[in-house]
Structures are given as structure tokens and as C-alpha cells.
C-alpha positions as CSV (number, residue, x, y, z in Angstrom):
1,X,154.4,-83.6,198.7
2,X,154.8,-84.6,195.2
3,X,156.6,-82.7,192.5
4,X,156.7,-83.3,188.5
5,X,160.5,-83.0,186.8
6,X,159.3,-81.5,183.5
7,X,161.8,-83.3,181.2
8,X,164.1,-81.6,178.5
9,X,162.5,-81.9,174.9
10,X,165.0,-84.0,172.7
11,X,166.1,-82.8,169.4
12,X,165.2,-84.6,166.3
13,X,165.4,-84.0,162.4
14,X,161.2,-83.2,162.2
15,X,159.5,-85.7,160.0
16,X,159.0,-83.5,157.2
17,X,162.6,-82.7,156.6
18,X,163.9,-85.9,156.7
19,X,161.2,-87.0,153.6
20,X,162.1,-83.4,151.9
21,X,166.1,-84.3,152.0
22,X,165.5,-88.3,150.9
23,X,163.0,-87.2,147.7
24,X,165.2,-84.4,147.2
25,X,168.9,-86.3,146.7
26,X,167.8,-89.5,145.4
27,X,164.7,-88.6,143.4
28,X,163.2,-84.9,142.5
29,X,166.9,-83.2,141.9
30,X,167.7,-85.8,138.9
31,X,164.2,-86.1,137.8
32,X,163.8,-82.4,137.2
33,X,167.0,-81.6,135.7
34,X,166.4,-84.9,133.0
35,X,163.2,-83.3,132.5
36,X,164.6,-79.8,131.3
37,X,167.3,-80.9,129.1
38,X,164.8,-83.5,127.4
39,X,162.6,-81.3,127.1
40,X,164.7,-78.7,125.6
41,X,166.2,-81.0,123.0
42,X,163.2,-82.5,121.2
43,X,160.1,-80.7,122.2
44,X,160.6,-78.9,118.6
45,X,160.7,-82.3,116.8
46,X,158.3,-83.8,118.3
47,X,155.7,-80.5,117.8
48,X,156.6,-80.8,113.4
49,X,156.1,-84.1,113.9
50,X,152.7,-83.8,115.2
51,X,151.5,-81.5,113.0
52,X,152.5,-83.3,110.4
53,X,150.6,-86.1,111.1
54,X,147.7,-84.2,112.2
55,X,148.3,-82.7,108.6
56,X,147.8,-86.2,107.2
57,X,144.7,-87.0,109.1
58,X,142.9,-83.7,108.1
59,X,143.9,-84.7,104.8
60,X,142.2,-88.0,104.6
61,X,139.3,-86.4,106.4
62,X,138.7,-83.8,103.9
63,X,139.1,-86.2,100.7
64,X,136.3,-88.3,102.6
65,X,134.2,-85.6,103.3
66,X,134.3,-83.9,99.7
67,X,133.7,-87.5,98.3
68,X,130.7,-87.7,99.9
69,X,129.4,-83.7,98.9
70,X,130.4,-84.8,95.2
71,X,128.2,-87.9,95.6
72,X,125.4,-85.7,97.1
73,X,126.7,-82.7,93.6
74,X,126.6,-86.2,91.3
75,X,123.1,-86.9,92.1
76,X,122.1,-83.1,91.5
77,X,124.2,-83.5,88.6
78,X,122.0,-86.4,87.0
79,X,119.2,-84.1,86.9
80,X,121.0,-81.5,85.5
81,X,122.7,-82.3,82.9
82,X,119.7,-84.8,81.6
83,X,118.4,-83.6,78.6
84,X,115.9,-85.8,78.1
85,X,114.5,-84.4,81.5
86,X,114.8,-80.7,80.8
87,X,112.6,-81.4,77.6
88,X,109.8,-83.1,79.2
89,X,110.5,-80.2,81.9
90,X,109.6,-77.8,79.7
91,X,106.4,-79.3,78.0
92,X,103.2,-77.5,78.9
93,X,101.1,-80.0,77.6
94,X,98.1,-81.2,80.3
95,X,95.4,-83.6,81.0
96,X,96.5,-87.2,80.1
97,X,99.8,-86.1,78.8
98,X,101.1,-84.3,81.9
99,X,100.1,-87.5,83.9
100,X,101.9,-90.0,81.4
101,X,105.0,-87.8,81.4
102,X,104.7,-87.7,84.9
103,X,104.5,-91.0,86.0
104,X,106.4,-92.9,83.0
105,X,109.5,-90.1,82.3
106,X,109.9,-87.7,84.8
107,X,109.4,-89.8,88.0
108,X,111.8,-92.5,87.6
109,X,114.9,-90.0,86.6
110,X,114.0,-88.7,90.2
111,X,114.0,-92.1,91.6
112,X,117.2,-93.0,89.6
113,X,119.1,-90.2,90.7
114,X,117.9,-90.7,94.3
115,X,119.0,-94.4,94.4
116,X,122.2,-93.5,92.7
117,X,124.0,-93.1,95.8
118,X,124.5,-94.6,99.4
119,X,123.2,-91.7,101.7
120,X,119.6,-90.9,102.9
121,X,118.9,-87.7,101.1
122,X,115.7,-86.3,101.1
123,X,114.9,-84.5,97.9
124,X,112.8,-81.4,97.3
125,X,111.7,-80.6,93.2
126,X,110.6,-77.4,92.7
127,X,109.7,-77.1,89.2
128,X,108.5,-74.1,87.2
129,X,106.0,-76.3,84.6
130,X,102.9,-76.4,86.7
131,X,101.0,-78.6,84.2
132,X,102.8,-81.7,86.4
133,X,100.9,-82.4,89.3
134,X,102.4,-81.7,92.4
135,X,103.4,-85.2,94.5
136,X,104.3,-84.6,98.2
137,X,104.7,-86.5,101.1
138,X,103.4,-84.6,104.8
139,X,103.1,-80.7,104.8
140,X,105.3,-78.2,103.1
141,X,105.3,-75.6,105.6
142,X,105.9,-78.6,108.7
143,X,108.6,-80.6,106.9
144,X,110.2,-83.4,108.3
145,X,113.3,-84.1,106.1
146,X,113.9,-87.7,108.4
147,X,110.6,-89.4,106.8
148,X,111.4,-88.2,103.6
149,X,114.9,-90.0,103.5
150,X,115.3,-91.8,100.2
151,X,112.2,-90.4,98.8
152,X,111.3,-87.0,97.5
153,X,109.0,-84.3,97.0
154,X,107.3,-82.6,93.6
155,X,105.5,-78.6,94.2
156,X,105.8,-76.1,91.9
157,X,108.3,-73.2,91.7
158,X,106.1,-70.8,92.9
159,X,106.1,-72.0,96.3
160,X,109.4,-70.6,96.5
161,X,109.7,-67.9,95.7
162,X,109.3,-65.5,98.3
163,X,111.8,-67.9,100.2
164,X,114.8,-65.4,101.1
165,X,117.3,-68.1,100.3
166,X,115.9,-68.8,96.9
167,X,115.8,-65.0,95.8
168,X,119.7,-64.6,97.1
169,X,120.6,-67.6,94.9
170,X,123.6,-66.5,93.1
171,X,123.3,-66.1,89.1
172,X,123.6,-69.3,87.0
173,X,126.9,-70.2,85.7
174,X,125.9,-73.4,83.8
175,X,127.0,-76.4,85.4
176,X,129.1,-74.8,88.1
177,X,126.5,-72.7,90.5
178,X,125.4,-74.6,93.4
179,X,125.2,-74.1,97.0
180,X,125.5,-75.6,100.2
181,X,123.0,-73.8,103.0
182,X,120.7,-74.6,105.7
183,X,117.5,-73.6,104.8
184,X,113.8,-73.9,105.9
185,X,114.0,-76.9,108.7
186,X,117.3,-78.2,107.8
187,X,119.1,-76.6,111.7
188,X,115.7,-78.3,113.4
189,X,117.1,-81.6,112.5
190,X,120.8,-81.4,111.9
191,X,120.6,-81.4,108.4
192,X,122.2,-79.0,105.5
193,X,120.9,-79.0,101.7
194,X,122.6,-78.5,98.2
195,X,120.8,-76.1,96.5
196,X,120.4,-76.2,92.6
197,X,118.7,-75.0,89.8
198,X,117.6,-77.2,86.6
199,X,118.0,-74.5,83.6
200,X,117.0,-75.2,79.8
201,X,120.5,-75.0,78.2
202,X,118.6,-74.7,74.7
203,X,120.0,-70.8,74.1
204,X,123.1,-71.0,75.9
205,X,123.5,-67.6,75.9
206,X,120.1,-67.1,77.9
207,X,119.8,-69.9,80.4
208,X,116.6,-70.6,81.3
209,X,115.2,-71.6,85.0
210,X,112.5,-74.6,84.7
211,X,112.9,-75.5,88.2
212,X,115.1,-75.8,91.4
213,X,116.7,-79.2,93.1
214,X,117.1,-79.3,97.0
215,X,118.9,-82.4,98.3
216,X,118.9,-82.4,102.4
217,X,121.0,-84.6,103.7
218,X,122.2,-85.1,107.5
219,X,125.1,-83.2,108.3
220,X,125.8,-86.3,111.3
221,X,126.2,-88.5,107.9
222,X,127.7,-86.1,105.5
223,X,130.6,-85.2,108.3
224,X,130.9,-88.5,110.0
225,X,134.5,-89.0,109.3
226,X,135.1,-85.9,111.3
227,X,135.9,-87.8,114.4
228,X,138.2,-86.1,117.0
229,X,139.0,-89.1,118.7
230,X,141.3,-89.8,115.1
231,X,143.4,-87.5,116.5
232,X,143.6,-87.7,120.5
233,X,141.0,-87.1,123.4
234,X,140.9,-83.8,124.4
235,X,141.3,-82.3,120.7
236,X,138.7,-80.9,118.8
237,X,137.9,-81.2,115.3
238,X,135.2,-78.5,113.2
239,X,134.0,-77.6,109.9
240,X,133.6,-73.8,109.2
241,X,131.7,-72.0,106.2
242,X,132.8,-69.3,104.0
243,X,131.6,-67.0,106.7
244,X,133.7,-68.5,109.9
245,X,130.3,-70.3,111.1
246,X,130.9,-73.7,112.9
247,X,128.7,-76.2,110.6
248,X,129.9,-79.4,112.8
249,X,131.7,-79.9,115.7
250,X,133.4,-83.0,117.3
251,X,134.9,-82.9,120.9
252,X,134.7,-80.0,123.0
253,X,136.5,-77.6,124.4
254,X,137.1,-76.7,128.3
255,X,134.7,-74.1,129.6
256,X,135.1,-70.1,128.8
257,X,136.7,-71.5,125.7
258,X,135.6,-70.9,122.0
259,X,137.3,-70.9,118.8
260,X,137.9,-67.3,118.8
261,X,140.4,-66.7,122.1
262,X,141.7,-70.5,122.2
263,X,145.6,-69.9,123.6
264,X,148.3,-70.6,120.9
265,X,150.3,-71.7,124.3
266,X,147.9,-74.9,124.9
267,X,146.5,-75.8,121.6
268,X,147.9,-76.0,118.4
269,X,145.7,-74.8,115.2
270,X,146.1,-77.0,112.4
271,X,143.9,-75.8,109.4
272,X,143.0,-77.4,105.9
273,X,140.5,-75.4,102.7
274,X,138.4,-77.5,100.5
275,X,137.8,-76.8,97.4
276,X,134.2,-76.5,96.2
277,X,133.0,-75.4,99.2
278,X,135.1,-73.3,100.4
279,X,135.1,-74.5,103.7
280,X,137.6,-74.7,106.5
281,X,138.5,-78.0,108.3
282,X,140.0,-76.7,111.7
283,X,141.8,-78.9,114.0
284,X,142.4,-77.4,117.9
285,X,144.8,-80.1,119.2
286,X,146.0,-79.7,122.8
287,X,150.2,-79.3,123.5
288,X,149.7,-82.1,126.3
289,X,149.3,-84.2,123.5
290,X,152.6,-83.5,122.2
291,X,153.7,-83.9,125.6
292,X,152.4,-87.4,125.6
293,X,153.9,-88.5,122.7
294,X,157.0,-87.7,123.8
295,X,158.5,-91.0,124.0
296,X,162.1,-90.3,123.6
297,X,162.1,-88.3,126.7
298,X,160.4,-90.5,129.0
299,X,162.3,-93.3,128.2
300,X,165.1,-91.3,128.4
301,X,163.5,-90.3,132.2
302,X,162.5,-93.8,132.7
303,X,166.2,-95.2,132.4
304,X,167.6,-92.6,134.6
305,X,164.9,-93.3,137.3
306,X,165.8,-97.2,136.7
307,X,169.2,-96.6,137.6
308,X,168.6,-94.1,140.7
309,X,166.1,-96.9,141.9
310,X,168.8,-99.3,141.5
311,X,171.8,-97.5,143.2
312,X,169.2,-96.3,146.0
313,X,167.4,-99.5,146.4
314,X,168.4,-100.7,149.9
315,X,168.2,-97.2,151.1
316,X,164.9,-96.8,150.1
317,X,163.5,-100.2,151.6
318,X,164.8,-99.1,154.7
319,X,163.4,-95.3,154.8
320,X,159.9,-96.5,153.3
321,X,159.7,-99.4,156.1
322,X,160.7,-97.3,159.0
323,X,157.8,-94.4,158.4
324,X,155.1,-96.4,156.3
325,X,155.0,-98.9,159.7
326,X,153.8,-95.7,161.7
327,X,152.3,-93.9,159.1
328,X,149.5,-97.4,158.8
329,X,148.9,-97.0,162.5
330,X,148.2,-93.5,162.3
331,X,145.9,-94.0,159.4
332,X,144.0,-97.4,160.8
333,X,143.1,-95.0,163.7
334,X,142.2,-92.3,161.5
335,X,140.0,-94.7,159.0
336,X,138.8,-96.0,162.7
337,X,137.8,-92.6,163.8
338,X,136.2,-91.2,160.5
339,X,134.0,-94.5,160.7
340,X,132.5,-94.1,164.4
341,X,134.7,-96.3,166.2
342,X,136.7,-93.8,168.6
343,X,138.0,-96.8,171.0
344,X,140.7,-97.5,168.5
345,X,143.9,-96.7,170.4
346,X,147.7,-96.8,169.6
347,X,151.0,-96.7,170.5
348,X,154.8,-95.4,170.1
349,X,158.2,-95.8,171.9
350,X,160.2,-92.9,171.2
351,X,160.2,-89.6,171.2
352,X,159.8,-88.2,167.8
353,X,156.4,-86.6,166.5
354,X,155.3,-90.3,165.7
355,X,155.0,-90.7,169.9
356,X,153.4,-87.2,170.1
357,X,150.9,-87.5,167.5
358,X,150.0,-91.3,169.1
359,X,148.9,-89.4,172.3
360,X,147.1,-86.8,170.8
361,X,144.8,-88.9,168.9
362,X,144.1,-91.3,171.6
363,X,143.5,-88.1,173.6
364,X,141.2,-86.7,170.7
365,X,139.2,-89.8,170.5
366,X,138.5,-90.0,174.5
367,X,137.3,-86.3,174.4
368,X,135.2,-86.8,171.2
369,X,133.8,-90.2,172.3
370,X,132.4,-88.6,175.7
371,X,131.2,-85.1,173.9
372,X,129.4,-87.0,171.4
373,X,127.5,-89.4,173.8
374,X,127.0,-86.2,176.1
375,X,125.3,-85.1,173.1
376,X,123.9,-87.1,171.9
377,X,122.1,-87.9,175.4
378,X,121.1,-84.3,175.8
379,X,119.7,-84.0,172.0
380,X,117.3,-87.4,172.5
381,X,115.9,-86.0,175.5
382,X,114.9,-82.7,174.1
383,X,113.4,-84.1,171.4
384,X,111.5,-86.7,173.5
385,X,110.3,-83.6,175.5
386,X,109.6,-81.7,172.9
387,X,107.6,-84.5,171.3
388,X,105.8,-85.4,174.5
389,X,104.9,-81.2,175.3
390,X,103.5,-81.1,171.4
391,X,101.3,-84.5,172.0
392,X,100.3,-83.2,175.4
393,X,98.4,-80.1,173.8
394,X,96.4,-82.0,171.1
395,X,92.7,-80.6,170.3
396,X,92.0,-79.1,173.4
397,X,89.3,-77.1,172.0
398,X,88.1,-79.7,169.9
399,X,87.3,-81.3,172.9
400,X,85.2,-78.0,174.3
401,X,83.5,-77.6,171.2
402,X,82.5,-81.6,171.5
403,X,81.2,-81.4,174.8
404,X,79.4,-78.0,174.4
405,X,78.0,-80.0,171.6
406,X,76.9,-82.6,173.6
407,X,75.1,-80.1,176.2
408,X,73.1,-78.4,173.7
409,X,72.1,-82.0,172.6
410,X,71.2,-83.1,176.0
411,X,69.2,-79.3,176.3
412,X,67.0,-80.2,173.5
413,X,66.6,-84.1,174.6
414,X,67.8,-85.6,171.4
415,X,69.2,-88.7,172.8
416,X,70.2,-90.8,169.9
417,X,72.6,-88.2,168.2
418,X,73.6,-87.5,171.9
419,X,74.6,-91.0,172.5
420,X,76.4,-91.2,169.1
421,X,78.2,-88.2,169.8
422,X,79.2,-89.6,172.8
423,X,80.2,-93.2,171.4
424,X,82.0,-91.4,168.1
425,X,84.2,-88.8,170.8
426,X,84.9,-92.1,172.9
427,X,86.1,-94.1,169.5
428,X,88.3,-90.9,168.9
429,X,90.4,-90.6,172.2
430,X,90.4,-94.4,172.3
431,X,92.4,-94.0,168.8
432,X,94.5,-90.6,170.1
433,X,95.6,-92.3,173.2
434,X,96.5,-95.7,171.6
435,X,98.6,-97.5,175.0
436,X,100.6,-94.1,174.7
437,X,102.0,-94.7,171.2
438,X,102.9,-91.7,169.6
439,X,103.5,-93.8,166.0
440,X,99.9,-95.8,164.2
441,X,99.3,-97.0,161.2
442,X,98.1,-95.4,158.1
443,X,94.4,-97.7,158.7
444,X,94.3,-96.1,162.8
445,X,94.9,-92.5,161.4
446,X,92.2,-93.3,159.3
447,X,89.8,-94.4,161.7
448,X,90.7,-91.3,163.8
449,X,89.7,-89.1,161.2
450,X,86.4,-90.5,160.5
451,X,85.7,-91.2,164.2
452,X,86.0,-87.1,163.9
453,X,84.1,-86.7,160.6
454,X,81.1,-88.7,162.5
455,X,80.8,-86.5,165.4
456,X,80.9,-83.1,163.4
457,X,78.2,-85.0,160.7
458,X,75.6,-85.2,164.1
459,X,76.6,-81.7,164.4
460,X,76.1,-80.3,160.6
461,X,74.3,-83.1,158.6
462,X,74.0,-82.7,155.1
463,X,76.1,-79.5,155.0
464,X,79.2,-81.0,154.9
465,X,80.7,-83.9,152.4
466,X,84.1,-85.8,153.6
467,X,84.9,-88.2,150.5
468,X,88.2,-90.4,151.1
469,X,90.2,-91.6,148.0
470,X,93.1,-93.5,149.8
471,X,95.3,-96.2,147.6
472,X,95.3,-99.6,149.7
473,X,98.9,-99.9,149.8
474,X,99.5,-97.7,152.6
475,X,97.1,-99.0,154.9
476,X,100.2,-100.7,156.7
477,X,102.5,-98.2,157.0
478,X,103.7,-95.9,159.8
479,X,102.3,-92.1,160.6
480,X,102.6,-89.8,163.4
481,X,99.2,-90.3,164.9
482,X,96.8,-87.1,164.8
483,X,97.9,-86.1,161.2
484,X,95.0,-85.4,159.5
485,X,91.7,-84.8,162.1
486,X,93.3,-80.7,162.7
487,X,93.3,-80.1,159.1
488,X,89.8,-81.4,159.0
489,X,89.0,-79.4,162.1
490,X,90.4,-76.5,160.5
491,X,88.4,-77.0,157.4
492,X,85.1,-76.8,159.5
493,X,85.6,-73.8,161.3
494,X,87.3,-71.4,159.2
495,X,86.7,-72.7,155.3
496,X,83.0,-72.1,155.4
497,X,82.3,-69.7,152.2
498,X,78.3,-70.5,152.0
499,X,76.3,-72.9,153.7
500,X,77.6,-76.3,152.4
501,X,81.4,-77.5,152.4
502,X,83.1,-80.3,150.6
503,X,86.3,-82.4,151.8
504,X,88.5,-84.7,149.9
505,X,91.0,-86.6,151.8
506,X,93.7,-88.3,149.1
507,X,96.7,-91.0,150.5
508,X,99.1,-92.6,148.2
509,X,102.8,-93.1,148.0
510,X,105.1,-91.4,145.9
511,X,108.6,-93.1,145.7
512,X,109.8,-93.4,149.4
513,X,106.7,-90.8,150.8
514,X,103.3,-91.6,151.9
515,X,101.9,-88.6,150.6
516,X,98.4,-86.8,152.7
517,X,96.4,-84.2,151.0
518,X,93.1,-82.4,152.5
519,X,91.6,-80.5,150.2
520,X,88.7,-78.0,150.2
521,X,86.5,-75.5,148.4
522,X,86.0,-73.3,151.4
523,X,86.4,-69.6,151.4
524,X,90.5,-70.0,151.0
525,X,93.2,-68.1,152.8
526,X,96.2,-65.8,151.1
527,X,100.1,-66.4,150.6
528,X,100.4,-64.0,154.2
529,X,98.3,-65.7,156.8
530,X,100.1,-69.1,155.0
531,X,103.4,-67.7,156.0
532,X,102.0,-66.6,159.8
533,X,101.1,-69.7,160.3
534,X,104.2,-71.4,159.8
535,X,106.0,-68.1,161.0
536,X,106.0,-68.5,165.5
537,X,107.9,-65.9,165.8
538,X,105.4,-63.3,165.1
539,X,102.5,-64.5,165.0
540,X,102.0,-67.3,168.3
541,X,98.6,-67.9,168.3
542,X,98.1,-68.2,164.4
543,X,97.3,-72.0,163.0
544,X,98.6,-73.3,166.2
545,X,97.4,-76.8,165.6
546,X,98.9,-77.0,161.8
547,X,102.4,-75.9,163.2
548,X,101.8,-78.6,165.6
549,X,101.5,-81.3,163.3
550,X,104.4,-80.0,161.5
551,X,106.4,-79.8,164.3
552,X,105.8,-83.4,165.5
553,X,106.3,-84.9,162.1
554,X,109.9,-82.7,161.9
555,X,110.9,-83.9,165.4
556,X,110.0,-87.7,164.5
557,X,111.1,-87.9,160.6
558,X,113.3,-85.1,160.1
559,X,113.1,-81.4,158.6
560,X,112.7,-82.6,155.1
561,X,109.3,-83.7,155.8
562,X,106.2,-81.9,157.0
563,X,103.4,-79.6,156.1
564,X,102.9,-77.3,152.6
565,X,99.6,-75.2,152.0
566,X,98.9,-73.8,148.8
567,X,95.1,-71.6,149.0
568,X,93.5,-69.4,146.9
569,X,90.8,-66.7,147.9
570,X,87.3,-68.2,146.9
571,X,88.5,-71.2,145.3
572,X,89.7,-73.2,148.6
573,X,93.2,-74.8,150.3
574,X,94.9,-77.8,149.9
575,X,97.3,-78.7,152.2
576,X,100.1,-81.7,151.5
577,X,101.8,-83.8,154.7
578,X,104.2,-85.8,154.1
579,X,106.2,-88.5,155.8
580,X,108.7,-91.4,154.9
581,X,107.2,-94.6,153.9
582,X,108.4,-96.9,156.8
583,X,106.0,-100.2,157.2
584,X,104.2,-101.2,160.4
């Protein structure tokens, strides 16, 4: 008689203390406490010092963005304060007179003060004289400011003015009222327009509108120098109108944040006005930035953690070798294990939780090793019965039907469609039976099929039309055999609406799926008897043999593939199969 001595458990320090204590003394107690004090002495110098050269960046952005708004204002300005302009502007004279002003004065000032600068504005004329013939490029009311870059457009004032933007034009002031505003399609393609009028300045006390100057440009170009990345990533840079409206933006903030409830604790708000506009250039720069630049600290850090490593050095070697040995072993047999291969085995001397973990694992991987192959043995031959019981029960009353066809032939003594019948049904189980191979080729499905489409043509003539339009390609690949004669079958005995029927049988391959569809014009079927079919649980007996194909193509290929039906009531069915594209 044998008896087991259960041994006393040794004590130990537990793994996870002895790592806690070593990080602890040599590393996380000095670390943190540098940290504080660092922080504590120049986090305040280091946030004016930020902002101040955030300061001088918005600076620099804002004297490059208002350079390029006077450029677009100098350009207006040409127009406006041209006299020589304003009096051909005002001229009434027509026929060859309007056209020689026109053409010889009044067109190449436009073209002068369009060329006069770098940027690709597209300029709108609205002018009140409408003695000058109107010269336009596309439509008016479908304007696409893009293709009129560096050219421009002449209409008359009139067209305007039921525009709300033009009637809340503020009053002239001469040479000082203009606006900047999106208007008509300007937000369609990120564009925003200066908006001015041309006035006849010859009784300055009662100015005089002749016409109105609108000079799109694109707001990508106009506010390119707003970059956020000229500050630091993860900052965000915008331009706001007099109304608090983002015009631009560049970068972007995390999600559930907007400029309105951004924390003062993460970002810091840095703000500059221009003039004429009075617009706001807003910069939301994070306070890890700050932290990053930081450099005093962490080379303050750096040093002490130089000098910890130092004193600790030997220490350390010897900690890090004695557990990073058994913590590799324990992840090579993990890594092992999470890649299939559970024979991977290991082992400790000891008796620490290095030896107790070792023997756990190799325990784990002999149970999981013989409860997957137990499984895995039990799943393959379910679905190998499964498959074989679905195969088994294959057209059993398409055979009935055939041979009570054949009867009636042999009744009436019509021997040749008998012996086609015959040969054609023959053809067909030679194909369904194929040496016992549940898996043909797309061409033997095929042949299936229209071995079955010949014996029901003996049977309805004329009254039924099967066209094919199959794409070549997948003649060599792979199907579950029997795919496509039920759906015919189907067709024939329940689509019937009249006394004629048409068939179309489409193949191709979309990306990785040879793709089936049967489609009808029969009497169709609704959304409910679509979902009884599918649906065994209630309804056993309904569209037995579609639930068998799409049972047998799930079992074989997966449940991602299989059988859809859309139908319609008197306009017919089409039902989709598909399967992977795997070649013979």
C-alpha cells in the first residue's frame, strides 16, 4: 500500500513584490520626486515662453494673411479709384460706341487689374450702364468660380439686385466700404469674395453707384499660411468672422470637442485681431506641448536617471538576467501556443512560481491539445454526415414527376420524346452521381442543368424559354454539385403566371465569388413565404429543396455564402447563390 507525503509549501518573496521593491528603490521613488520639483520650478516659464512664441507665429501669420486680402482690396482698388473707368462707366452712348468702349477701354482695365496680382481670383462686374454688352463665361445661376480663375465676368446690375447680400450692403463711405462674405456658390467650393461697389465720385456729396465688383478667391489660397503644423501637431489653428463663425480651420480637435467648451486645463487659447477685417486668428495649442518642450526638466531627469543607472548598474544586470531568462521561456511557450503548436514544453528547478506556472502550461497545453483534436474529430464528422443526409435526399420528386412523365409518354406511344426523356434523365443522374463527388465544376453543373431543361422541354415545348448568359471564365472552377437544376425546378412548378415562362440563368465572378442567378417572370412570391422558406423552424415543409442547397453550400464553404431571394408579386423572383471562387 502506497501513500503520498504531501510536502510543506516553501516560503518565497512572490514574484511581483520582488519587481515592485527593485523599481521602487532604485527607480520610480527618485524619478517621481525629480519630476514634482521640476515641474514645480519651471512649468510657469516655460508656459510665457510658449505663448510668446506662439504670439510671434500668429503674428507673422496674420501680417501674411492681410497682405494677401490687401492684394485681393488693391486689385478692387484699381477699379475704383480709376477715373478714367468711372467715366466710360457712366456713358450711355450705344451701337458702335458701347462696343468700341467696350472692347478698347473698359476691357483691358479689368484685365489689368486682374493680372495685377499673383492669386487666381475670379472676378464678377456688375455694372449699372446696360448700354455695355454683357460678356460671361458658363451660367450665372450655375457658377463655377474654379474655371473662371484669372478671368472674369461682365452682367448688368440688375441681376443683382434681388440678391439678399447685395441689398444688406452697408452704405458707401468712399474708398473705405467693402466686405468680405460668402455669397452665391462661394461655400460650394471653398471660396469667399470681396464685395465692392464702383460709385461716380463726381458730386462727392452724393455718391453715385454705377456698378458692383466681386472678386472670389479661394479661401485654401487666401489662408494657406494658416498652417497648424507651424506651431506643433496636435494644435489647432482658425480664422473667425466678426460674428464668431469658423471661416478656416487647420488641425483638429479630439472628438466631443469644439471651440466653444475646449478645457483651459489642456489647451491654451492664444488669440490675435486683424485690422480690416475684423477677424480673429485663434490658436488652441495643447499643454502637452508645453510639456514637451520642457527641456530643462528632462535633462534635469535624464542626469539623475544616468547616475541611478550608474550606481545600480550591476544590480540591475543581475535582477534583469535572473527573471528575463524565465520570463523568455514562458513567453516562447506562450507565442508557441497562441500559434497552434501546443507540444511546446518547458521546464524549472525550483520552487518559486516560475516552477509552478512551468507545470501548469505544459498541463494547459496537453488538455487543450486532446480537447481540440476531440473536437475537432467530432465537428468533421457531423458535417460529413450532415453533408452526406442533405445529398442523400436530392430531387426525389423530380424523379416521380420524370417517370410519371415517362408513363404518360409510353400510354400515348410517342416513342421518340419517350426515348429522349429517358436518355436526357440518364445524362442527368450520370452528372448527379459523378463517382460519388460531392464537388464539379462550374461546366458539369452546367450540363446538369440543361440535361434538366431538356427533359422538362419534351414535357412543355414551346411554353417555356431557358436562355444561359454564363462568362467563360468560370467554366473551370469549383461548385457544390446540384446548385442550380432546384431553382429551375422550382421555377417550373410554382412560377407559372400564364401559359408561357421565361428563364435566365447568369454566371460570372465577382472579386473572389462565382456569382449564380436564376431569374424569372413568373407569378413571384412575397417577403413572408421568402422568410418561411429559409425559416425550418416553423415552417418544415416550405422550399425544402432551396434550404437544401443552402444548407450544403454553408456546410461546404462556410456561412457567409449561400442563397438570397428577392421576388415581387407579378413581376417574378430572382434568386442569387453564391460560392468562393476556388479553381478545379
Amino acid at each position: 500500500m502506497s501513500m503520498r507525503i504531501q510536502a510543506k509549501k516553501p516560503k518565497y518573496l512572490p514574484f511581483g513584490y520582488k519587481l515592485m521593491l527593485t523599481y521602487m528603490v532604485f527607480i520610480i521613488i527618485p524619478v517621481i520626486a525629480i519630476g514634482y520639483f521640476s515641474h514645480s520650478m519651471y512649468q510657469d516659464s516655460i508656459r510665457k515662453q510658449t505663448r510668446s512664441n506662439i504670439q510671434g507665429t500668429l503674428l507673422q501669420i496674420r501680417d501674411n494673411i492681410q497682405y494677401k486680402m490687401e492684394d485681393v482690396q488693391r486689385v478692387s482698388s484699381m477699379l475704383y479709384f480709376d477715373y478714367s473707368l468711372v467715366t466710360q462707366l457712366r456713358s450711355y452712348e450705344e451701337g458702335w460706341e458701347s462696343y468700341e468702349r467696350t472692347t478698347k477701354i473698359v476691357m483691358p482695365k479689368f484685365n489689368i487689374a486682374l493680372n495685377a496680382t499673383g492669386l487666381d481670383l475670379a472676378m464678377y462686374l456688375f455694372l449699372a450702364n446696360d448700354t455695355l454688352p454683357e460678356i460671361y463665361h458658363g451660367s450665372f445661376t450655375n457658377e463655377n468660380p474654379e474655371k473662371l480663375e484669372r478671368n472674369y465676368n461682365l452682367y448688368h446690375l440688375k441681376r443683382i439686385t434681388d440678391k439678399p447680400w447685395y441689398q444688406n450692403y452697408p452704405i458707401e463711405q468712399y474708398g473705405e466700404t467693402m466686405r468680405w462674405q460668402q455669397v452665391e456658390r462661394d461655400g460650394d467650393f471653398g471660396r469667399i469674395s470681396l464685395l465692392r461697389r464702383l460709385v461716380d465720385s463726381n458730386v462727392p456729396l452724393r455718391l453715385k453707384e454705377i456698378g458692383f465688383i466681386r472678386l472670389s478667391v479661394r479661401i485654401q489660397e487666401l489662408f494657406q499660411s494658416v498652417d497648424y503644423r507651424k506651431i506643433d501637431e496636435g494644435s489647432v489653428l482658425a480664422i473667425k468672422d466678426e460674428q464668431g463663425n469658423i471661416l478656416y480651420q487647420s488641425g483638429v480637435l479630439p472628438n466631443g470637442l469644439n471651440a466653444e467648451n475646449i478645457p483651459e486645463s489642456h489647451y491654451l487659447t492664444i488669440k490675435e485681431t486683424m485690422s480690416q477685417p475684423a477677424w480673429e486668428l485663434v490658436a488652441y495649442v495643447p499643454t502637452t506641448i508645453m510639456e514637451r518642450d520642457s527641456m530643462k526638466v528632462r535633462m534635469f531627469i535624464i542626469g539623475i536617471c544616468l547616475l541611478c543607472g550608474i550606481v545600480f548598474t550591476f544590480a540591475g544586470i543581475f535582477i534583469s538576467r535572473y527573471f528575463s531568462i524565465r520570463m523568455t521561456k514562458i513567453v516562447s511557450v506562450l507565442n508557441a501556443f497562441r500559434e497552434g503548436d501546443l507540444h511546446k514544453r518547458m521546464t524549472y528547478k525550483g520552487k518559486d512560481e516560475f516552477s509552478q506556472i512551468a507545470v501548469a502550461l505544459n498541463e494547459m497545453g496537453q488538455n487543450i491539445g486532446d480537447l481540440i483534436q476531440e473536437v475537432y474529430m467530432t465537428q468533421i464528422q457531423k458535417k460529413e454526415a450532415e453533408l452526406e443526409s442533405l445529398q442523400a435526399q436530392i430531387n426525389p420528386h423530380f424523379l416521380y414527376n420524370t417517370l410519371s412523365s415517362i408513363s404518360r409518354l409510353a400510354k400515348f406511344g410517342e416513342t421518340d420524346k419517350l426515348h429522349r426523356m429517358v436518355m436526357d434523365l440518364a445524362k442527368f443522374y450520370r452528372l448527379a452521381l459523378n463517382d460519388g463527388q460531392m464537388i464539379i465544376s462550374v461546366h458539369k453543373e452546367l450540363e446538369q442543368a440543361k440535361a434538366y431543361i431538356d427533359i422538362q422541354k419534351i414535357k412543355y415545348g414551346d411554353r417555356m424559354e431557358v436562355m444561359f448568359d454564363i462568362d467563360p471564365d468560370i467554366l473551370s472552377f469549383r461548385t457544390v454539385k446540384l446548385v442550380l437544376q432546384p431553382f429551375i425546378e422550382n421555377v417550373l412548378e410554382h412560377a407559372w403566371c400564364g401559359d408561357r415562362i421565361h428563364i435566365r440563368v447568369v454566371g460570372k465572378k465577382e472579386r473572389n465569388e462565382i456569382v449564380f442567378r436564376i431569374i424569372d417572370d413568373g407569378v413571384g412570391t412575397t417577403a413572408e413565404r421568402i422568410r418561411q422558406i429559409f425559416d425550418m423552424r416553423d415552417h418544415v415543409n416550405a422550399g425544402y429543396g432551396i434550404r437544401n442547397v443552402d444548407q450544403r453550400i454553408k456546410l461546404h464553404y462556410g456561412a457567409q455564402y449561400g442563397i438570397s431571394i428577392f421576388s415581387r408579386l407579378g413581376v417574378g423572383t430572382s434568386v442569387t447563390i453564391r460560392i468562393p471562387a476556388k479553381r478545379n
